[in-house]
LOGUMI-167044 format. One record per residue (C-alpha): x, y, z; residue number from 1. Coordinates in Angstrom, 3 decimals, padded with zeros to 6 digits. Example, Ala and Ser with C-alpha at 12.3 -4.5 7.8 and 13.67 -1.06 7.14 Angstrom:
BEGIN
R         x         y         z    i
R   012.300  -004.500   007.800    1
R   013.670  -001.060   007.140    2
This chain:
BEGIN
R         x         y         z    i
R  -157.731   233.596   035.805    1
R  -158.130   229.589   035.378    2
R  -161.653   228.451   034.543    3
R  -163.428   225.278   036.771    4
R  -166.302   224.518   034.542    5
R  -168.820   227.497   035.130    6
R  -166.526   228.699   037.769    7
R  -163.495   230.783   037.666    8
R  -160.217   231.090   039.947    9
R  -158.959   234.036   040.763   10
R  -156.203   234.083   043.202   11
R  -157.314   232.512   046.143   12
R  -161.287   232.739   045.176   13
R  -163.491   231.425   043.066   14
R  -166.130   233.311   040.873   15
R  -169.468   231.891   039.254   16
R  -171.593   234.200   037.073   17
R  -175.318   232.941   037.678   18
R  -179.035   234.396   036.047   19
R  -182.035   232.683   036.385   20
R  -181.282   231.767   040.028   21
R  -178.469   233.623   041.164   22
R  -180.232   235.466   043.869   23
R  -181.885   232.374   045.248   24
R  -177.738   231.253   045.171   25
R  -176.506   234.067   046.914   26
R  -179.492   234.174   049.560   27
R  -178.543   230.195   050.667   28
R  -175.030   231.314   050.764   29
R  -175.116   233.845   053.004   30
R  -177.914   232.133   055.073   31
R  -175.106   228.772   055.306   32
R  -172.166   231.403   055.994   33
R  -174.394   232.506   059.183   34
R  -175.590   228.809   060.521   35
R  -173.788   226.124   059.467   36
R  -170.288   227.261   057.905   37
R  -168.848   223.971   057.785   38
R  -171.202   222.410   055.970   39
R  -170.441   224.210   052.595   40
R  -167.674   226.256   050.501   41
R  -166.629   229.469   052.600   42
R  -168.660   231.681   050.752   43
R  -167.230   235.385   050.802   44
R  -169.859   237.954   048.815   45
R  -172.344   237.797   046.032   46
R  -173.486   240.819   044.306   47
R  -176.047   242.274   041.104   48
R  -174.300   243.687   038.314   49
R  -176.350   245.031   035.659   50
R  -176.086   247.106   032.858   51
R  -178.720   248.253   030.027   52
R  -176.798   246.208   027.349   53
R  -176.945   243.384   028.686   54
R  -179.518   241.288   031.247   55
R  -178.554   241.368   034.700   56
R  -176.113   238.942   036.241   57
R  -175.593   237.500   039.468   58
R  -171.482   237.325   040.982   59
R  -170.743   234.983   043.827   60
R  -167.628   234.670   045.430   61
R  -165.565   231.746   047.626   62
R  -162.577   231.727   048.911   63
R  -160.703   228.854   047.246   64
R  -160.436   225.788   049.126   65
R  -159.502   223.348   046.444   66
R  -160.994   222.218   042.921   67
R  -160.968   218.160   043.425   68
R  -164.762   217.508   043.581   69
R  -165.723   213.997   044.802   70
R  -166.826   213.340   041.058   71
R  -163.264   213.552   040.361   72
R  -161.739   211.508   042.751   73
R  -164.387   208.122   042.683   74
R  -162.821   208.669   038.796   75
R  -159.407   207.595   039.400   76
R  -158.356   204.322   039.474   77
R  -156.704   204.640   042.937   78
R  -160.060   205.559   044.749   79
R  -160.712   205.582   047.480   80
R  -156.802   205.339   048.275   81
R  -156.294   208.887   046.699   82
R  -158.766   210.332   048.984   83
R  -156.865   209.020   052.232   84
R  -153.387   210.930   051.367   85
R  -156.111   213.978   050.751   86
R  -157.864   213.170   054.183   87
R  -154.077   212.369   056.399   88
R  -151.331   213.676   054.596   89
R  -150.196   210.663   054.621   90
R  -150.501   207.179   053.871   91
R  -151.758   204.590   056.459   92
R  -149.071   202.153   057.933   93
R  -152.113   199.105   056.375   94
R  -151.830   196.591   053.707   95
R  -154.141   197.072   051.018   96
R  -157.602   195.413   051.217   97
R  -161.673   195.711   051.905   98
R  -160.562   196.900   055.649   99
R  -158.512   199.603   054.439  100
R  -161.005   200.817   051.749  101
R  -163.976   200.660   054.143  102
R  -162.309   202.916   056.685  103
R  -161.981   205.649   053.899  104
R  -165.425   205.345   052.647  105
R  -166.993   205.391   056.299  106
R  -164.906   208.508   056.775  107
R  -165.927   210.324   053.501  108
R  -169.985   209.068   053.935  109
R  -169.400   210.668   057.788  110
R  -168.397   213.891   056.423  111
R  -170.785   214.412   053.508  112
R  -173.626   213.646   056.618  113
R  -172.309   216.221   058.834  114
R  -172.361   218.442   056.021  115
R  -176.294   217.429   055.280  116
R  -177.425   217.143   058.862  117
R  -175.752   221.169   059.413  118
R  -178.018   222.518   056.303  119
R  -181.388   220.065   057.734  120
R  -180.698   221.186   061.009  121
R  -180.797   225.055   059.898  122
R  -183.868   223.967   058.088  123
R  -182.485   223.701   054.262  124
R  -182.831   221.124   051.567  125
R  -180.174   220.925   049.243  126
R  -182.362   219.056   046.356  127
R  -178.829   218.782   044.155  128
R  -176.743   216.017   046.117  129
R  -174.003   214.118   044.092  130
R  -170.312   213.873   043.800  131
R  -170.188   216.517   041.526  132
R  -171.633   218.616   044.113  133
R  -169.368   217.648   046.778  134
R  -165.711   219.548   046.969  135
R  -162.839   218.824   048.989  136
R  -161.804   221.582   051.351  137
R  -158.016   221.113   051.470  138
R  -157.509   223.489   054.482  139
R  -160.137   221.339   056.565  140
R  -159.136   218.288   055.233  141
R  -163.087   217.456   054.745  142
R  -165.719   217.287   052.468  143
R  -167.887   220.467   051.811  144
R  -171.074   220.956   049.573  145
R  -171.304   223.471   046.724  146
R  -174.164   224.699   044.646  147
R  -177.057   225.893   046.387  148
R  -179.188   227.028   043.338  149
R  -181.897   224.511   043.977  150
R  -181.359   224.782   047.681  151
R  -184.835   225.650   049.276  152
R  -185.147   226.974   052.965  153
R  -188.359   225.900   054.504  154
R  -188.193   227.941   056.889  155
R  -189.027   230.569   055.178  156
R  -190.052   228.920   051.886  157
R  -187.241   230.640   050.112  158
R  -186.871   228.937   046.664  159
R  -189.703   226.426   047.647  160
R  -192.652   226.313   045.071  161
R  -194.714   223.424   045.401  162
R  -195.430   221.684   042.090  163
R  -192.255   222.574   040.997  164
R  -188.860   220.875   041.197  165
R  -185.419   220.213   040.450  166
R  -183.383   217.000   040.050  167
R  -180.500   215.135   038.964  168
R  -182.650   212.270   037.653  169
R  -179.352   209.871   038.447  170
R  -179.147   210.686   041.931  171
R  -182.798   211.952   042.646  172
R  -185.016   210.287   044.867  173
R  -188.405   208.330   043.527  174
R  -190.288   211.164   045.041  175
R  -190.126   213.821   042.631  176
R  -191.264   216.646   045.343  177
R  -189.168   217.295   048.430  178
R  -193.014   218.114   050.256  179
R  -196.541   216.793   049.031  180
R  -198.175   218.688   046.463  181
R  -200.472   219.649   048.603  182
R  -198.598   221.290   051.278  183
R  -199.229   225.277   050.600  184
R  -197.004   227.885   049.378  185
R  -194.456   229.787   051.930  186
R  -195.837   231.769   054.858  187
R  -195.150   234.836   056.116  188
R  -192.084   234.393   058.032  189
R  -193.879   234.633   061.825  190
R  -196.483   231.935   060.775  191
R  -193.739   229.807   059.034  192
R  -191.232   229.759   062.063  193
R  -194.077   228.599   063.947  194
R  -195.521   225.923   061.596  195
R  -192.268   224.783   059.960  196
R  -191.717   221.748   062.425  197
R  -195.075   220.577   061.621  198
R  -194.823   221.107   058.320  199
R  -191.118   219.451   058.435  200
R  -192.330   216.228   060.167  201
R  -195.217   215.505   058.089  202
R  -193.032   215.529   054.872  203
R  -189.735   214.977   055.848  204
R  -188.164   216.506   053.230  205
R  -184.502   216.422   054.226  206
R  -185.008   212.815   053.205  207
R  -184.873   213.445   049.415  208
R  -181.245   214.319   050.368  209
R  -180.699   211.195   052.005  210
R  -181.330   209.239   049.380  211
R  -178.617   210.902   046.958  212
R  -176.665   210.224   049.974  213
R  -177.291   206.425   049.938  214
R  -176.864   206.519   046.187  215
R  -173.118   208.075   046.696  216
R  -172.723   205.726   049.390  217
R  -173.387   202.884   046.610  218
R  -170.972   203.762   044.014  219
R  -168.195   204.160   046.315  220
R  -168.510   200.575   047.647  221
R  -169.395   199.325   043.417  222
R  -166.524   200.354   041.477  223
R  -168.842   199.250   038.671  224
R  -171.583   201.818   039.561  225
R  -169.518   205.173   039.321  226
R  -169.896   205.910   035.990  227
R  -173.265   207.429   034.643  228
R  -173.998   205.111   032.737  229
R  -174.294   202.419   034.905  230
R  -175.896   204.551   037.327  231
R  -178.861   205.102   035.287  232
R  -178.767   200.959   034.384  233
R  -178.744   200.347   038.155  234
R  -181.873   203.236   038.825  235
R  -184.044   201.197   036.073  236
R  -182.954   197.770   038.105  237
R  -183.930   199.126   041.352  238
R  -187.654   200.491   040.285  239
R  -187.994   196.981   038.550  240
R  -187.289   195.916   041.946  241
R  -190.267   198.081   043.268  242
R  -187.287   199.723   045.275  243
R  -186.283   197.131   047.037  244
R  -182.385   196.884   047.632  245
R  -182.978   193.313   049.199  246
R  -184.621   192.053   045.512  247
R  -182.038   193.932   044.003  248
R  -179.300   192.207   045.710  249
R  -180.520   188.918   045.225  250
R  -180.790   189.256   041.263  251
R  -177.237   191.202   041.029  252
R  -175.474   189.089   043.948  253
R  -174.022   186.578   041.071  254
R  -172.362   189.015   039.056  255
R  -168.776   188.678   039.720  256
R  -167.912   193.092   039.003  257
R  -170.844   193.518   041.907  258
R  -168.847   190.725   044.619  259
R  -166.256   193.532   046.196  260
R  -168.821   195.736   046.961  261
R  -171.033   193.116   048.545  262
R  -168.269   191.746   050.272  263
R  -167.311   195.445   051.637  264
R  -170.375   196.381   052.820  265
R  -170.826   192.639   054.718  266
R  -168.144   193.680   057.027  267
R  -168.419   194.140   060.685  268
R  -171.483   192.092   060.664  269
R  -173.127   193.319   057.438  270
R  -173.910   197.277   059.639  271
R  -172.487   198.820   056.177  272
R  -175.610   197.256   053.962  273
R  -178.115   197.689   057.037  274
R  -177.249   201.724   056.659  275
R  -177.089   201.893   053.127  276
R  -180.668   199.841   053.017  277
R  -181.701   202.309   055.679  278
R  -180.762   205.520   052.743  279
R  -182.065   203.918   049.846  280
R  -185.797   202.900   050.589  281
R  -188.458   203.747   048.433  282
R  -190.706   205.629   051.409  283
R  -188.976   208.706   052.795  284
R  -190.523   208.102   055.963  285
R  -188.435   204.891   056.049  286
R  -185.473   206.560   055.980  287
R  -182.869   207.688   058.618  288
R  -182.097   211.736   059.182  289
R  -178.600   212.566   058.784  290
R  -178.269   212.753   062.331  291
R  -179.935   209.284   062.666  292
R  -177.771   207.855   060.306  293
R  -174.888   209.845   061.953  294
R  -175.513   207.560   065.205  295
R  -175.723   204.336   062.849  296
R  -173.227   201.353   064.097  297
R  -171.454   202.017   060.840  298
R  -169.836   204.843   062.259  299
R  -169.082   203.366   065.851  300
R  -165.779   202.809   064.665  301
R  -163.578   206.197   064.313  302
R  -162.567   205.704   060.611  303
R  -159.488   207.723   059.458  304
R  -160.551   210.293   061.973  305
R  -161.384   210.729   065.088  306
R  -164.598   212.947   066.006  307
R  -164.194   216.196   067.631  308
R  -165.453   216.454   071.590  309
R  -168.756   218.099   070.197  310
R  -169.378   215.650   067.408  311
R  -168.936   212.559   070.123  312
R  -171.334   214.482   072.750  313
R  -174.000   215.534   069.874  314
R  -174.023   211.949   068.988  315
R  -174.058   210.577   072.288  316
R  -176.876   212.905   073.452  317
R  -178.959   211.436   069.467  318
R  -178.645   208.169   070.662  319
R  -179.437   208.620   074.051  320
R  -182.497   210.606   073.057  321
R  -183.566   209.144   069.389  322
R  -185.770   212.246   069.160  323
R  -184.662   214.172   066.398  324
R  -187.048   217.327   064.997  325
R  -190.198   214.576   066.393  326
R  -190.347   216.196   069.853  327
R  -190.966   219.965   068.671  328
R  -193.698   218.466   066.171  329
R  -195.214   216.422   068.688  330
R  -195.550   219.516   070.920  331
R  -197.386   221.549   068.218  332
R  -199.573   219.177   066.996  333
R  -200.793   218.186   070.372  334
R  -201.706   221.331   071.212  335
R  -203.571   221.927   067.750  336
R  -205.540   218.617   068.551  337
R  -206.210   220.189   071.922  338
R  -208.036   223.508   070.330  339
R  -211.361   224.417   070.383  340
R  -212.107   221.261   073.349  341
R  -212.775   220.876   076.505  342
R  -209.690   219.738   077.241  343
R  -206.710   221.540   079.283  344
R  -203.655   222.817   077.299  345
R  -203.890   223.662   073.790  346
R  -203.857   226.908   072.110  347
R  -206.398   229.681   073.329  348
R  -209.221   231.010   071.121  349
R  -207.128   234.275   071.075  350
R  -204.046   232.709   069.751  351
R  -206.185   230.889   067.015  352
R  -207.883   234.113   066.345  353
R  -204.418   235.835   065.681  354
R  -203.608   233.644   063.280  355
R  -207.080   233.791   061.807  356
R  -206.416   238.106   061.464  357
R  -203.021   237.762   060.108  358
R  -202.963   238.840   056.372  359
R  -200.559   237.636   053.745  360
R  -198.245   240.089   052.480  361
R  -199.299   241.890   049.149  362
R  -196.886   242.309   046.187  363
R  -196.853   244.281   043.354  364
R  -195.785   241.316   041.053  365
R  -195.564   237.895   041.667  366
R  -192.055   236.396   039.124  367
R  -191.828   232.815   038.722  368
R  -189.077   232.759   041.215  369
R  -189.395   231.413   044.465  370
R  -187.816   235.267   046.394  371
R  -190.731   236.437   044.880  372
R  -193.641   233.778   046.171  373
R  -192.179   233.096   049.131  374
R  -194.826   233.949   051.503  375
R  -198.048   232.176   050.065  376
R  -198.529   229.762   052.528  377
R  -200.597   231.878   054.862  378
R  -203.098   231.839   052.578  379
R  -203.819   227.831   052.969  380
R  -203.119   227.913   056.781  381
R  -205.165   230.700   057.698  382
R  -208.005   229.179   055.170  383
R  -207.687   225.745   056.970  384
R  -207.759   227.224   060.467  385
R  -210.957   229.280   059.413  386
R  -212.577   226.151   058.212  387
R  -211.728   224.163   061.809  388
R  -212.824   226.558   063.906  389
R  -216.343   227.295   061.643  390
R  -216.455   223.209   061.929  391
R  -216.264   223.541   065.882  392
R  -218.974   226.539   065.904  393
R  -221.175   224.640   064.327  394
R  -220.906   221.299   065.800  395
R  -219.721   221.679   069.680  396
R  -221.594   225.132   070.813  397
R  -219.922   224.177   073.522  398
R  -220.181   226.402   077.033  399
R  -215.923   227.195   076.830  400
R  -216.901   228.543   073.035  401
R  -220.080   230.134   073.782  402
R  -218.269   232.199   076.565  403
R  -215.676   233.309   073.763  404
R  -218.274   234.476   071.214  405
R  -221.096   235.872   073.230  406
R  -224.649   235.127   071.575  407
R  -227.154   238.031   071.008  408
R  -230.139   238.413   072.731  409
């Protein structure tokens, strides 16, 4: 058995003991293995043991796919050279240079986006994105993410606590919440399917991802910003900068260790700093989706590989569209705005009255995990929806709402 920090190798798997949120792990596992495979480490089984000795302890289980995180290779002094033999077998018939260098970059930033916009698209945050986080399948020849423990499905609200988070405070975003603190706990899981897109669109939490996503981006084109230290010197720069990359640049432009990566990302027009700018802005409105980012000019050019058919036609049909999660949102909220009016379309006073009668789920005890809370958001929505439609008796008494709740005599 060899040991891979808190993970160990046995034969061709890999084992992690987890506690405190090993079942939230193994839940996000087996939710990924089911919706978007590709995007993480082939996860295989996770399992309780416990035992009245000892406190009870979570098992998960991968199949080994290799042990080089990204963390590890933007270490070596060959990066990102190293990670082109990794990527091709082999080594590109191309002198040496900014060209060269880009191409394996835009590859590796390509990959660790398809790998964020499969867990957004299924409706996951991963809240934990950095190179340490990022492994390198060797049988796919691509870049997988690991470590779901502060994963949240929203959805659902699995893991997902409001006032509550987790970051890396190197590669965290300035928001410290992936949703406002005023967005209510999980629903049941009806009310939250419906709601989610809403909810999704108003916060855009995926973007909290994004950012760590620019940040990697950053340190692979500043060989001076990979180690930690510098990382945290460059994070007190940038909020000096009220989070402006463009202030930031101009006050960092002179320094002769900072030049490559300027000059790198200038190439091609300058579309490498327009998509990095378009990661690492303060709002997370601001920001572009993984998919949008997927359909960025930056990656117009193949890179070291070529996309699959259904990579090139999912793009293709993004940037033909530009619609993203918006058009689902826009559908729901419209026909919210449409209630309790005059006007046609909209949901029905039934419907609204179903949601109104739905009651949250009751549990004998309520842990600080988020398995446990998962379906308090009811609570707010119903509340809310109570409070609208009171607000409409009382100020329409309209002839449509009188015929729904028949006066007395």
């Amino acid at each position: 058995m060899v040991l891979f920090g808190s993970h160990w190798k046995e034969g061709d798997l890999v084992l992690k003991k987890a506690t405190e949120y090993g079942a939230v792990e193994i839940w996000m596992n087996e939710r990924v293995r089911r919706a978007c495979a590709s995007s993480c480490a082939d996860f295989v089984y996770g399992f309780l043991e416990s035992s009245s000795k000892k406190a009870a302890e979570y098992w998960l289980i991968w199949r080994f796919e290799g042990d080089a995180t990204l963390a590890d290779l933007m270490q070596s002094r060959d990066f990102p050279y190293n990670v082109e033999t990794l990527i091709l077998g082999e080594v590109q018939d191309l002198p040496k240079g900014l060209e060269r260098e880009n191409r394996i970059i835009q590859t590796i930033v390509r990959q660790i986006l398809f790998a964020l916009d499969g867990l957004h698209s299924t409706g996951i945050v991963h809240r934990d994105i950095k190179p340490q986080n990022i492994i390198f399948s060797e049988e796919s020849r691509t870049f997988k993410i690991i470590d779901l423990g502060a994963a949240t499905d929203l959805r659902v609200g699995i893991n997902y606590i409001p006032k509550e988070f987790l970051l890396d405070p190197r590669y965290a975003a300035p928001e410290q919440y992936i949703m406002s603190t005023q967005t209510p706990s999980a629903p049941s899981v009806p009310v939250a399917t419906a709601l989610s897109p809403v909810l999704w669109q108003l916060n855009l939490p995926d973007r909290f991802d994004i950012y760590s996503a620019g940040l990697i981006f950053l340190q692979m084109a500043f060989p001076s910003l990979r180690s930690d230290n510098s990382l945290i010197q460059f994070n007190r720069q940038l909020k000096r900068c009220d989070y402006d990359l463009v202030a930031w640049r101009k006050s960092a432009e002179p320094r002769s260790e900072l030049r490559k990566g300027f000059e790198l990302l200038d190439l091609d027009g300058g579309i490498g700093w327009e998509l990095l700018k378009s990661m690492v802005r303060y709002k997370a409105r601001q920001r572009l989706s993984a998919k949008a980012a997927l359909a960025h000019p930056y990656f117009v050019r193949e890179g070291l590989l070529a996309l699959s058919f259904m990579q090139t036609l999912r793009l293709q049909l993004f940037r033909a569209t530009q619609q993203d999660y918006s058009e689902a949102a826009r559908w729901i909220i419209q026909l919210m705005a449409k209630s309790g009016t005059q006007k046609d379309g909209g949901f029905t006073e039934a419907q609204l009255q179903e949601l109104r009668e739905i009651e949250p789920k009751k549990k004998a005890s309520a842990p600080r995990n988020a398995l446990a809370s998962a379906l308090r958001l009811q609570r707010k929505i119903i509340r809310t929806l109570n409070e609208s439609m009171d607000e409409l008796t009382r100020r329409r008494k309209s002839f449509w709402w009188s015929r729904w709740i028949p006066r007395e005599e």
